[in-house]
C-alpha positions in Angstrom: 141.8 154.0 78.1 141.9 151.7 81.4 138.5 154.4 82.4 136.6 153.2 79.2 137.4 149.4 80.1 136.3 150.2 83.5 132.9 151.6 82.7 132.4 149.5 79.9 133.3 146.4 82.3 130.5 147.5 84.8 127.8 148.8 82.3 128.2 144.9 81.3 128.1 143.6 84.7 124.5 145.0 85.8 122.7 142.5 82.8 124.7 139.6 83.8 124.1 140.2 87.6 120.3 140.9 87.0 120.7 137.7 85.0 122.3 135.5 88.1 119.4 136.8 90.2 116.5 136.3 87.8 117.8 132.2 87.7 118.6 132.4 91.9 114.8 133.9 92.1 113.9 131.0 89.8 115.6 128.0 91.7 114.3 129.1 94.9 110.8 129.6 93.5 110.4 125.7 91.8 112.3 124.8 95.5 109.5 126.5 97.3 107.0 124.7 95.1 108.7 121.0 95.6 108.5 121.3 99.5 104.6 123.1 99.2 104.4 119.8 97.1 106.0 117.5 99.5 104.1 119.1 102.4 101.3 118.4 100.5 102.0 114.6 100.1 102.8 114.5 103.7 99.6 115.4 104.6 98.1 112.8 102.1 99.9 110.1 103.6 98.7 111.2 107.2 95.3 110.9 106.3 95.6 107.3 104.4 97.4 106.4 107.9 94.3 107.2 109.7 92.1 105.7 107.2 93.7 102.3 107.2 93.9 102.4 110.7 90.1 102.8 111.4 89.5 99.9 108.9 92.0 97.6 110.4 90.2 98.7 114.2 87.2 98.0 112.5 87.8 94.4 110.6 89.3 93.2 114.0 85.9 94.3 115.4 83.8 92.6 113.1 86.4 89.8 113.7 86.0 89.8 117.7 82.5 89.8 117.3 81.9 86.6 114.4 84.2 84.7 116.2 82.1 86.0 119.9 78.8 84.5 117.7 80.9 81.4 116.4 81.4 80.4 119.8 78.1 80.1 121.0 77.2 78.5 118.3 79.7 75.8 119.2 77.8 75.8 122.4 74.7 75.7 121.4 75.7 72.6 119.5 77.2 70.8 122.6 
């Protein structure tokens, strides 16, 4: 009797282990995808950082050079 239970008890462990792996083999697949994603984003941000960047360097160098022309305008006016 206890030899049924036994093989009974592990013929029904192999669907409910192949069960727990399918949903581990899930989880880790939609993790991998959320860091691919967040890599992804990363990279996004790096290259707004370097845009904004090169148009604040270049609005301060517009800046230096209207205020470079505004000042020899003043002196031309003197």
């Amino acid at each position: 009797m206890f030899f049924v239970t036994g093989i009974v008890a592990i013929v029904m462990c192999v669907p409910i282990t192949a069960i727990i792996a399918d949903h581990r083999l899930k989880t880790i697949k939609i993790k991998a995808e959320i860091v691919r994603q967040e890599i992804e984003l990363e990279k996004l941000k790096q290259q707004n950082f370097i845009i904004e960047t090169e148009k604040m360097k270049l609005e301060l160098e517009q800046m230096k050079l209207d205020y470079s022309s505004g000042n020899k305008e003043l002196v031309k006016i003197d």
